[in-house]
C-alpha positions in Angstrom: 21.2 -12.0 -64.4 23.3 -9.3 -62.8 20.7 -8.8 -59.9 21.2 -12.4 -58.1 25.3 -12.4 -59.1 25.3 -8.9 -56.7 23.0 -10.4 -54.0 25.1 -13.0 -53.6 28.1 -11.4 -54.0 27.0 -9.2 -51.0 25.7 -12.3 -49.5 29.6 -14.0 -49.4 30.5 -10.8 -47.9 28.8 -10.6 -45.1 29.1 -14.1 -43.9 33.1 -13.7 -44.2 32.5 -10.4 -42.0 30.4 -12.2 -39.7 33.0 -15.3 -39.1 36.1 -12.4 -39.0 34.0 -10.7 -36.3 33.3 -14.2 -34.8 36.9 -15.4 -35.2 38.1 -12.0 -33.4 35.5 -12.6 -30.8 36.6 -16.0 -30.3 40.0 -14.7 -29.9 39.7 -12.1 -27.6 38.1 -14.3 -25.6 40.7 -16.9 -25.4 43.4 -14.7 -25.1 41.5 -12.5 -22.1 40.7 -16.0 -20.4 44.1 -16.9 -20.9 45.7 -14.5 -19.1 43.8 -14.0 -16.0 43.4 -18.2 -16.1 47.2 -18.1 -15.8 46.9 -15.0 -12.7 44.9 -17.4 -10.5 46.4 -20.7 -11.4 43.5 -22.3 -13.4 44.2 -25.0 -15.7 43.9 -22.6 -18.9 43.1 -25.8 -20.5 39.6 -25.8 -18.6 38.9 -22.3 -18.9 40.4 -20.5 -21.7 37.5 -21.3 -24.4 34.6 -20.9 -21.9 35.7 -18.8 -19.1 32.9 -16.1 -19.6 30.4 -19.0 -19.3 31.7 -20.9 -16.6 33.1 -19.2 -14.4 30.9 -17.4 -11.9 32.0 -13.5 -11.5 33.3 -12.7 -14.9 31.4 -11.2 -17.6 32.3 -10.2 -20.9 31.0 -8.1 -23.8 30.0 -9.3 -27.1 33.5 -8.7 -28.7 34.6 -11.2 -26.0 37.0 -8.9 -24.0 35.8 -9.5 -20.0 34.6 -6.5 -19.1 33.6 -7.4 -15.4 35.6 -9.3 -12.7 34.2 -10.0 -9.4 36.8 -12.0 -6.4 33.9 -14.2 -5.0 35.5 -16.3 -2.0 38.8 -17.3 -1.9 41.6 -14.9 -1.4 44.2 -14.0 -4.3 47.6 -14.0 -2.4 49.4 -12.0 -5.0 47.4 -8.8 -6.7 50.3 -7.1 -8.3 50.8 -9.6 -11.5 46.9 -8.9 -12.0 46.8 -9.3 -16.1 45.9 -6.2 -18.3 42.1 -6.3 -19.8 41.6 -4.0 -21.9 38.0 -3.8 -21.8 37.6 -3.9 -18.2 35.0 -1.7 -16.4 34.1 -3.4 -12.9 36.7 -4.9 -10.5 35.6 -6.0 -6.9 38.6 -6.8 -5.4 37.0 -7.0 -1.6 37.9 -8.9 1.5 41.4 -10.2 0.2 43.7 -9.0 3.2 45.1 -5.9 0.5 47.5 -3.9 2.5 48.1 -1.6 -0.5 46.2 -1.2 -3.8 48.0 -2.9 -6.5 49.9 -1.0 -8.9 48.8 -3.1 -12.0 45.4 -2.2 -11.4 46.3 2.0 -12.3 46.9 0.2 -15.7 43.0 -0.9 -16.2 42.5 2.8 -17.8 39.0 1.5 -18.9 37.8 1.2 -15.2 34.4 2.5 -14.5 33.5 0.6 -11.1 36.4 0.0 -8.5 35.2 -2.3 -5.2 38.3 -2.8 -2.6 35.8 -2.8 0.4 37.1 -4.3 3.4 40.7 -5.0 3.0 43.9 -3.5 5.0 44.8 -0.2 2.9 46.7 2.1 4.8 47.4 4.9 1.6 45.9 5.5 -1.6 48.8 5.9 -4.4 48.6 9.2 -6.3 48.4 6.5 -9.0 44.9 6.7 -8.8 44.4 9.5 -11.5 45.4 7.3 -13.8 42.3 5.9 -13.7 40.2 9.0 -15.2 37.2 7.3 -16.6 36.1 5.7 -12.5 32.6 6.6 -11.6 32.3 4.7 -8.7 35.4 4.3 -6.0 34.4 1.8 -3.3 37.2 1.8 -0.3 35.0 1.3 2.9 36.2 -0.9 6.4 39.9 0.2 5.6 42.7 2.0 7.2 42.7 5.3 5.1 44.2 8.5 7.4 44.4 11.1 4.7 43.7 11.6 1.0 45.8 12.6 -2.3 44.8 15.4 -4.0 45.1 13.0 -6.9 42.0 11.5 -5.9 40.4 14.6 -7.1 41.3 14.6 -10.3 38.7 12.0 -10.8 36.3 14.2 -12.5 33.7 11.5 -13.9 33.5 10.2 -10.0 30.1 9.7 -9.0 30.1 7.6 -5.5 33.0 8.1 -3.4 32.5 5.8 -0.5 35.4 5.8 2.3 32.6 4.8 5.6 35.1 3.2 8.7 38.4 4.5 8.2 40.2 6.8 10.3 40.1 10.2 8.2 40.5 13.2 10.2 40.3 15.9 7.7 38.4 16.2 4.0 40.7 18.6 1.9 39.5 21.3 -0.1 39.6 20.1 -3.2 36.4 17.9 -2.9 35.0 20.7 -4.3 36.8 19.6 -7.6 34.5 16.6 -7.8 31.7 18.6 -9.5 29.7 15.5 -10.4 30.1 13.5 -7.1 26.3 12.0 -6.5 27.3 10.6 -3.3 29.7 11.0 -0.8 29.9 8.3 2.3 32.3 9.4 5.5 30.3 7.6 8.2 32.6 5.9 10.7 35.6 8.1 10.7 37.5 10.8 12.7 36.0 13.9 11.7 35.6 16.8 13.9 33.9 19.2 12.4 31.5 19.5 9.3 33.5 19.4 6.4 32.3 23.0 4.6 34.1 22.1 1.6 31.1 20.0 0.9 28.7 22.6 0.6 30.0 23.5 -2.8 29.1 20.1 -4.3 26.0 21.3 -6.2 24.9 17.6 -7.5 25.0 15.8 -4.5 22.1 13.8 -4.1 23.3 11.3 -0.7 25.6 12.6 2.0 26.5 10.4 5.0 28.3 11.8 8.0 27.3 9.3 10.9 29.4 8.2 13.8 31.8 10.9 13.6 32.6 13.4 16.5 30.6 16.7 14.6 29.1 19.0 16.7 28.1 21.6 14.6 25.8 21.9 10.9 26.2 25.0 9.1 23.7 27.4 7.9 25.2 26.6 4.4 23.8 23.2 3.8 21.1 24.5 2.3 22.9 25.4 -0.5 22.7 21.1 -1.5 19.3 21.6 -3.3 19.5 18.2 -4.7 20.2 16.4 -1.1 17.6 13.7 -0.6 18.9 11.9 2.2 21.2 13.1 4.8 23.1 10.8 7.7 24.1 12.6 10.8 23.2 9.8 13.3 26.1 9.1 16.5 27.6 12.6 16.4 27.6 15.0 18.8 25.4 17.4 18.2 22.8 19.6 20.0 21.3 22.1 18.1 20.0 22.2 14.1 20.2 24.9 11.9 16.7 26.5 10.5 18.0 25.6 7.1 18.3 22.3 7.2 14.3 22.3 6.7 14.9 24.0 3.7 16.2 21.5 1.1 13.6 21.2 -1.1 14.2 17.7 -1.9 14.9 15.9 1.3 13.3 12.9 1.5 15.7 11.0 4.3 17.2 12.8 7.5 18.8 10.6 10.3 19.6 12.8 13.9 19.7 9.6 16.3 21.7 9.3 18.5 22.9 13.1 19.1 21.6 15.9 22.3 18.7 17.1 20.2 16.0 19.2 22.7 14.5 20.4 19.9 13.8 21.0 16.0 13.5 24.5 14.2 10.6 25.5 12.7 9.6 24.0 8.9 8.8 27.3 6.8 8.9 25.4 3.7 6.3 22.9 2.0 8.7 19.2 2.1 5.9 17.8 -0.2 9.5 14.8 -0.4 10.0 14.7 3.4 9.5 10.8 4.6 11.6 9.8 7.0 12.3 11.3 10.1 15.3 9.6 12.7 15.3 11.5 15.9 15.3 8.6 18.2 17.9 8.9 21.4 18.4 12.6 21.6 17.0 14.7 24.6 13.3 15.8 23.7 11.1 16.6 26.8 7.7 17.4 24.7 6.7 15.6 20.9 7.6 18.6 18.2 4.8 20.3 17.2 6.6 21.4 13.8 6.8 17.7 12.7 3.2 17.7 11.8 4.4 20.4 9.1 5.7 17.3 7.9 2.3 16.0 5.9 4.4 13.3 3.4 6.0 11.6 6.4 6.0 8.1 6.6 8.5 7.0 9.2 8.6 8.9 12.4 11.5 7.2 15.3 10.9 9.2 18.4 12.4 6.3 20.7 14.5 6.4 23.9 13.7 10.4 24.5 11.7 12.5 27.5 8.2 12.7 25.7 5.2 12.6 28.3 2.1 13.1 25.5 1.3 12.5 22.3 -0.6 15.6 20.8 -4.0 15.2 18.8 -2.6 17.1 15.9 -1.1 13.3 14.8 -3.7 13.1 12.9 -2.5 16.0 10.6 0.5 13.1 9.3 -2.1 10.7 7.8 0.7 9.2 5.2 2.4 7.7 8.3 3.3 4.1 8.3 5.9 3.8 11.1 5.5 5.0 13.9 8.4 4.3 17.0 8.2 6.1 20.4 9.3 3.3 22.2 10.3 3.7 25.8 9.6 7.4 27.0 7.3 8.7 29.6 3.6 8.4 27.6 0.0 7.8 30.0 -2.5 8.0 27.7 -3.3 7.8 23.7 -5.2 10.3 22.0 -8.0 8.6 20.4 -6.6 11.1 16.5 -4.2 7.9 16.4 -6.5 6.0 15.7 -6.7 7.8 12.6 -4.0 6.7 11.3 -4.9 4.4 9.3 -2.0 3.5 6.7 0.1 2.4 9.9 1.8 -0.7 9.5 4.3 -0.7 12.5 3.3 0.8 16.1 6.0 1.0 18.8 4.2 2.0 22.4 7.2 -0.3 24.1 8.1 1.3 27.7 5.8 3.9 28.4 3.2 4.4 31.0 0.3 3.6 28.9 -3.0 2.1 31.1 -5.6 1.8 28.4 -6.0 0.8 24.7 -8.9 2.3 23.7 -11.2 -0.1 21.6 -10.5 2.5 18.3 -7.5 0.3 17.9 -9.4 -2.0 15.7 -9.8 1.1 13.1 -5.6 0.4 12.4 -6.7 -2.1 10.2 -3.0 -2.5 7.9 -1.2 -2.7 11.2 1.3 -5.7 10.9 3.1 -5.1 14.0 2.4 -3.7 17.7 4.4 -3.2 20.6 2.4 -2.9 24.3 5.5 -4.6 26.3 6.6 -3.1 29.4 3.6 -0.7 29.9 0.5 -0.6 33.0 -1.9 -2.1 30.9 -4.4 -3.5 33.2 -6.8 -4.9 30.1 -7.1 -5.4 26.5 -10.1 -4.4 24.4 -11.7 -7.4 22.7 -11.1 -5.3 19.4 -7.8 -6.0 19.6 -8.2 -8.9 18.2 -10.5 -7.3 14.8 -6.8 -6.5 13.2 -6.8 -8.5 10.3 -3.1 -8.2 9.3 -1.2 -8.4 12.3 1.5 -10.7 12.6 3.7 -9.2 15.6 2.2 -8.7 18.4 4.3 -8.0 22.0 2.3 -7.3 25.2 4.6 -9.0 27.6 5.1 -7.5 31.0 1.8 -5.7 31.4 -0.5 -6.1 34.6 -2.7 -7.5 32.0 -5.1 -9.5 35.2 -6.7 -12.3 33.0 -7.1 -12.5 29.1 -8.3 -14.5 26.2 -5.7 -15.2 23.7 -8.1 -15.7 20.6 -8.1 -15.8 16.3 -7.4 -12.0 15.0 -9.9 -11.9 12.5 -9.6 -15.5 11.6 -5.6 -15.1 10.4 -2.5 -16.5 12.6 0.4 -14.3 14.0 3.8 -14.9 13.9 5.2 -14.1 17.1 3.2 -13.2 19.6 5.4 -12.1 23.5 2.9 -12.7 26.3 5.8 -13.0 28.9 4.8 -12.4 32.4 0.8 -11.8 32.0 -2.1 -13.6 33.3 -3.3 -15.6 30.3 -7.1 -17.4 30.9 -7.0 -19.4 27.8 -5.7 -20.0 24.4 -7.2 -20.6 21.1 -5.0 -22.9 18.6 -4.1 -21.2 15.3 -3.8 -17.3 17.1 0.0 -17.2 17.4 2.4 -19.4 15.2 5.6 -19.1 17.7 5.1 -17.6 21.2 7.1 -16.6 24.5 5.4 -17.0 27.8 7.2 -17.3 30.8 10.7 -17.1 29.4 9.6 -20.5 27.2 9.3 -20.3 23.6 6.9 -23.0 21.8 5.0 -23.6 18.9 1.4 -23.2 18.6 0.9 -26.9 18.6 2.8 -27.1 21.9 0.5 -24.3 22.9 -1.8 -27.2 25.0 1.4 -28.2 27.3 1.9 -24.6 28.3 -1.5 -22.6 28.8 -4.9 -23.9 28.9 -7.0 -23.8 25.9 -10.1 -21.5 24.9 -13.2 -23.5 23.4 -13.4 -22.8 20.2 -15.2 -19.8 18.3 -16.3 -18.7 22.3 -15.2 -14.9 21.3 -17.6 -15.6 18.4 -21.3 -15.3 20.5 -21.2 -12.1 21.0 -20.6 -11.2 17.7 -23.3 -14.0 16.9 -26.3 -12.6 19.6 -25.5 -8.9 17.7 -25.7 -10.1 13.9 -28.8 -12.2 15.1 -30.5 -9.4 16.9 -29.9 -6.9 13.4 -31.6 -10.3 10.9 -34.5 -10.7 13.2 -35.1 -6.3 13.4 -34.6 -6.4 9.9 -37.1 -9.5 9.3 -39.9 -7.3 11.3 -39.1 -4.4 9.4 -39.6 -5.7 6.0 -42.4 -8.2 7.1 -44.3 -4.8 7.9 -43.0 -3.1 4.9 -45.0 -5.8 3.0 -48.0 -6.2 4.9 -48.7 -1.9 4.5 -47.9 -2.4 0.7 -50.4 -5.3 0.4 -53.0 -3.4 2.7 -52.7 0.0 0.4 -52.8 -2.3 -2.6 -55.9 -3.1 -1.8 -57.3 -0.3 -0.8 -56.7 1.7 -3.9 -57.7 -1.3 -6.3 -61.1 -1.9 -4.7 -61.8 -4.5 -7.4 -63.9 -6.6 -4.9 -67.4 -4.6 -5.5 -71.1 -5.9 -5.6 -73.4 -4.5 -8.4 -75.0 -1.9 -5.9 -71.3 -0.6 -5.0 -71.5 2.8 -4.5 -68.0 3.7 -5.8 -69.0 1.8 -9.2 -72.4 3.3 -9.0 -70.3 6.8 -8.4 -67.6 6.1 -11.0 -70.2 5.7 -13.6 -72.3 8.2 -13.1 -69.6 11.2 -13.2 -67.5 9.7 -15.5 -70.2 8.5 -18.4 -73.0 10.6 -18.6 -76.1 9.1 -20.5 -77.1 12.2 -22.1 -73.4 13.9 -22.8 -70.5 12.6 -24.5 -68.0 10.5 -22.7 -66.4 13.1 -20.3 -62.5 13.8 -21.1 -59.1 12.2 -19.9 -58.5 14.7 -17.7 -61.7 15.2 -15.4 -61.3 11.2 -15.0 -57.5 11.9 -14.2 -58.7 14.4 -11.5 -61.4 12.1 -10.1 -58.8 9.8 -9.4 -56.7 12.3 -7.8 -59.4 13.7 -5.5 -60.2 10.3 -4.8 -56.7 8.9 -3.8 -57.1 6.3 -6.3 -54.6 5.0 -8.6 -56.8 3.1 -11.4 -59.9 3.9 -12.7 -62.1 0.4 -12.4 -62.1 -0.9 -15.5 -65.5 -2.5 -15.7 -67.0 0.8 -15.3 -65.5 1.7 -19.3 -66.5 -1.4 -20.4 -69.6 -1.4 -19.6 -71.1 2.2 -20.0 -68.5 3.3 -22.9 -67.0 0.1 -24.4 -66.6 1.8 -28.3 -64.1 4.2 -26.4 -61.9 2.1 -24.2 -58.8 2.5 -26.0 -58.7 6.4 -24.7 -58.6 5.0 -21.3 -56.1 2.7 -21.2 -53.8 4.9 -19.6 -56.1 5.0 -16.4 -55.7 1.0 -15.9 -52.8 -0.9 -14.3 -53.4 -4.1 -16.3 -50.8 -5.9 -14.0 -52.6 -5.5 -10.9 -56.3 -6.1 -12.3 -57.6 -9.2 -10.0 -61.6 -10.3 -10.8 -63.2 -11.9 -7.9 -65.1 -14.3 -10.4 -66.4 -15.8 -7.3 -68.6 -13.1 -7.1 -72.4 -13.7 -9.1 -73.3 -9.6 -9.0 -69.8 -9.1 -10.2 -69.9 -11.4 -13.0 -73.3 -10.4 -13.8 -72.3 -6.2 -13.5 -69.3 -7.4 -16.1 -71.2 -9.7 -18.3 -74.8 -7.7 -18.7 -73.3 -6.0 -21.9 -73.4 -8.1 -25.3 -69.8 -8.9 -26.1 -70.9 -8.4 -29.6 -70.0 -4.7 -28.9 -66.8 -5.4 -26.5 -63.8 -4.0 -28.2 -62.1 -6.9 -28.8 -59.5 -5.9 -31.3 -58.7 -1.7 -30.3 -56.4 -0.5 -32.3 -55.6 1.7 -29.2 -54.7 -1.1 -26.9 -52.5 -3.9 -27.1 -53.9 -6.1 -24.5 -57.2 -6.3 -22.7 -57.4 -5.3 -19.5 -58.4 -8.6 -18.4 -58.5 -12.5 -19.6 -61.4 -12.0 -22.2 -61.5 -15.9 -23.0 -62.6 -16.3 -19.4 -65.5 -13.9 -19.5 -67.2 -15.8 -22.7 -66.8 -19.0 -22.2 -70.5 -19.0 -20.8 -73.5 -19.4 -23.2 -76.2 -18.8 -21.0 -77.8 -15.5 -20.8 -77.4 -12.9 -18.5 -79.4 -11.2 -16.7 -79.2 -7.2 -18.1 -77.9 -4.5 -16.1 -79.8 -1.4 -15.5 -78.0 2.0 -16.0 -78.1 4.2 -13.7 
C-alpha cells in the first residue's frame, strides 16, 4: 500500500511545481508586457496577457521574460524611459531619428545583439562597456567621427559593423577585441590601412570599401582565417604578393581602384571563388588568374583587355564570367569549354563572330552580345536550352531569325537596333526592339512573324538522312546473316548430295566403330560448318545419337518435307530402332510425330 501513497504523493508534487513554474511564467510575462506596453502607449489592457503572441517583433523565452525586441515601422519619439527587461538579448532599435543612444539601454546588461542602424548618432557614450555580454554591435548609416576606447572593452564582440560614418582613424586598441569575426568600415574617411587590424587573429570578414586607402600591407597575411576581403572604391594601385597567400580566401573585391596588374599566386587557393577586379587599369587578361582553379566568379569589366587567352579553359569551375566593355576581337574557341557557365558578359567589345561552339554552354542562363560588330549569329545559338537573358542589341547583325531556343521561352530578350527577318511566338517572353518594349503576344504588331517549326527542316532532312543510312545498314546486316545461315545449315539436300554422301562416309564407317567427337568436331571445322546434319546420325548410327547432340543446333533445324528423296533419305531406317527416349538428349532434334505419321513403306536406303 505504501508504493501508490508515494507515487502519488510525488505525483501532487509535481503538478504544484508545474502550475508555480506556470504561474511565474505567467507572471513574468504580464509584468514584462506591462511595462514596455506602458513605454509605447498600448492599451496594457490589450496586450499585457498576450503581448509575446500578438504582437509582431517581440519574442519571449519559456520563463516568459521577452527576450527579443524588434521596432518594426513607426518611430518611438522618446527612447530614454525604454523599460528594464531583464532577460533581454536582441534590440533593433533602427531608423528612429536617434541622435544619441539612449542611456536606459546601458542598463539591458543581458544584451547580446544591439541593431541602431540608420539613425542620427553623433557619439558613442563610454557607457557602452556596460554592456559586456554584446556579441554583435550594429551602428551603420550614422554620424560616428571617433571611437571610445570603451568600446573595446567589449571582449565577447563578434561583429562590429560601423559601414557610412565619417571615422577617420581606427585606434589601437582594436587589437583588444581578440574574438572580433567581423569588422565592417566601408563608407568612411579612412586614409590609410588601419595596421592595428592585422593583429586580429580570428577575423573571418573584413570590409574596407569606399574609403580613400592607397596602400595594403605585406602584413595581411598574417589574417589566416580571412575569407572574404572588401577593398572596392579606394585608391589603390598596386597589391601586395601576400595577399595571395591567405589560405582561406574565398572572396576578394579590388573594383573600382588603378589596378595594372596582380602578383603572382605561389600558393594552392583550393577556397579562392570570387574574383572583383572590374574598373581598374589592366591592358592584358592576368595570366596568374588561371592559378585560380576553384574560381567561380571572374568581373574583368570596364578595363584595357584586347584578348582573351586559351588558357581559360584551365578555370573549368567558372560560372560567371563579366568582361563587359573592353577592347576584345575575337573568342577563343577553350571558352567554349566552359561548360558550368551560367552568366556570360561580352557587352562592348569588338567581337565579329560567335563561333557555332556556343551551343556547347549548355547551363548558360544569361548572355550579353550588345554593343559589339557582330555581323551574324550561328543558328546554334539558339540550341541553349536554359537561356533566359539574352541582349544582342546594337550589333550590325544584317538579317536574322528570331526562333524557339530549344523549345523553352526567354525572358528578356534586347534586339534593339538589328535587322530582325522574322519572329517566332513563344521565343522571348518581354522584348525591346526599337526603343519599344512589348510582350510576346504583341510580338505580331511590331516584327513580322516566322512560320512555325521553319528552323526545324534542317534538323528534320539530317535526322531523316541518319534513319534511312541506318535502315540500309541493318537491312544488309540481315540479309548477310540470313545468306550465311543458309549456307552453313545446308539442310536442303537430295539423297545423292555429295556433302551427306561425304558426311557419312568419314564420319560412320561400316566396318569401324562410330568415329569420336572430336574428328567430327574437326570435320566441321575444316569444313566451315557450324552443325553436323543430323540425318546423317540418325540414319547410319541412330543407337549413338545422344553422343552427338552437342554437334546439332536444334533451334535452327528446318526439314524441307517438300522434298520426296529427303523424306525418303530420313525415313528409309525402321523407327523401331530411332532413339526415341535417349537418356542423353532431352529433345529430338526434330518434330518426330511428323516423320511417323505415315504407314506406308518406304523405299530402303542403300549405304554407301
Amino acid at each position: 500500500m505504501k508504493f501508490p501513497i508515494v507515487l502519488t504523493y510525488l505525483f501532487l508534487i509535481y503538478e504544484t511545481s508545474f502550475y508555480l513554474v506556470k504561474g511565474e511564467a505567467i507572471k513574468n510575462q504580464k509584468s514584462d508586457c506591462t511595462k514596455l506596453m506602458n513605454f509605447l502607449n498600448k492599451d496594457s489592457k490589450d496586450y499585457a496577457n498576450n503581448c509575446c503572441s500578438d504582437i509582431h517583433g517581440i519574442t519571449c523565452d519559456k520563463q516568459g521574460f521577452i527576450e527579443k525586441f524588434q521596432k518594426l515601422q513607426e518611430t518611438i519619439p522618446d527612447m530614454t524611459s525604454f523599460p528594464y527587461l531583464s532577460k533581454i538579448k536582441e534590440l533593433y532599435i533602427n531608423q528612429n531619428e536617434l541622435k544619441e543612444i539612449p542611456s536606459s539601454i546601458f542598463n539591458l546588461t543581458t544584451l547580446t545583439t544591439l541593431n541602431l542602424n540608420d539613425n542620427k548618432i553623433e557619439v558613442i557614450p563610454p557607457a557602452i562597456q556596460n554592456l559586456s555580454q554584446l556579441e554583435d554591435l550594429e551602428l551603420e548609416t550614422n554620424f560616428i567621427k571617433e571611437l571610445p576606447d570603451e568600446i573595446f572593452k567589449l571582449k565577447n564582440l563578434r561583429i562590429l559593423n560601423l559601414n557610412n560614418n565619417k571615422i577617420m582613424v581606427i585606434p589601437q586598441a582594436i587589437q583588444d577585441l581578440t574574438n572580433l569575426a567581423e569588422l565592417n568600415f566601408n563608407a568612411n574617411d579612412l586614409r590609410e590601412f588601419p595596421n592595428e587590424i592585422i593583429k586580429l587573429k580570428n577575423l573571418n570578414n573584413l570590409d574596407l570599401a569606399r574609403d580613400n586607402i592607397e596602400d595594403i600591407p605585406s602584413t595581411i597575411q598574417n589574417l589566416k582565417k580571412l575569407e572574404n576581403l572588401n577593398l572596392n572604391n579606394n585608391s589603390i594601385k598596386k597589391l601586395p604578393n601576400e595577399i595571395f597567400q591567405l589560405p582561406n580566401l574565398k572572396f576578394l573585391n579590388l573594383q573600382m581602384n588603378y589596378i595594372d596588374e596582380i602578383p603572382p599566386v605561389t600558393q594552392n587557393l583550393t577556397k579562392f571563388e570570387n574574383l572583383y577586379l572590374n574598373n581598374n587599369s589592366l591592358k592584358k587578361f592576368p595570366n596568374e588568374i588561371f592559378k585560380l582553379t576553384s574560381l567561380r566568379n571572374l568581373n574583368l569589366q570596364n578595363n584595357a583587355i584586347e584578348e582573351i587567352p586559351p588558357a581559360i579553359k584551365s578555370l573549368p569551375e567558372l560560372v560567371q564570367f563579366d568582361i563587359n566593355t573592353n577592347f576584345i576581337k575575337e573568342l577563343p574557341k577553350e571558352i567554349f569549354q566552359l561548360t558550368k557557365l551560367e552568366i556570360l558578359g561580352l557587352n562592348k567589345n569588338k567581337i565579329k563572330v560567335i563561333s557555332p561552339d556556343i551551343q556547347n554552354l549548355s547551363n548558360l542562363e544569361i548572355l550579353y552580345l550588345s554593343n559589339n560588330e557582330i555581323e551574324e549569329l550561328p543558328n546554334e545559338i539558339f540550341n541553349l536550352p536554359k537561356l533566359n537573358t539574352f541582349y544582342i542589341d546594337n550589333n550590325p547583325i544584317s538579317k536574322i531569325k528570331i526562333v524557339n531556343f530549344s523549345n523553352s521561352t526567354v525572358k528578356d530578350c534586347n534586339l534593339n537596333a538589328i535587322n530582325i527577318e522574322c519572329y517566332e511566338l513563344n521565343t522571348c517572353q518581354y522584348i525591346h526592339y526599337n526603343d519599344v518594349d512589348f510582350s510576346d503576344n504583341e510580338a505580331k504588331d511590331y516584327l513580322k512573324m516566322c512560320k512555325i517549326g521553319h528552323h526545324l527542316i534542317k534538323e528534320f532532312i539530317i535526322l531523316g538522312s541518319i534513319a534511312f543510312l541506318l535502315i540500309v545498314i541493318l537491312g544488309t546486316v540481315m540479309l548477310i546473316k540470313k545468306k550465311k545461315s543458309k549456307k552453313h545449315n545446308k539442310l536442303n539436300y537430295n539423297s545423292d548430295d555429295k556433302f551427306v554422301k561425304d558426311s557419312i562416309k568419314y564420319v560412320f564407317n561400316e566396318d569401324k566403330n562410330t568415329k569420336s567427337y572430336e574428328d567430327a568436331q574437326s570435320y566441321l571445322n575444316q569444313n566451315n560448318l557450324n552443325v553436323l546434319p543430323v540425318e546423317v546420325v540418325l540414319i547410319n548410327n541412330p543407337e549413338n545419337y545422344g553422343n552427338y547432340v552437342p554437334l546439332f543446333n536444334n533451334n535452327n533445324l528446318k526439314f524441307n518435307h517438300g522434298s520426296s528423296d529427303m523424306q525418303n533419305l530420313l525415313f528409309s531406317y525402321d523407327k523401331t530402332n530411332m532413339p526415341m527416349n535417349d537418356k542423353k538428349s532431352d529433345k529430338m532434334p526434330f518434330n518426330s510425330t511428323s516423320f511417323y505419321e505415315k504407314e506406308e513403306s518406304l523405299p530402303e536406303y542403300t549405304k554407301y
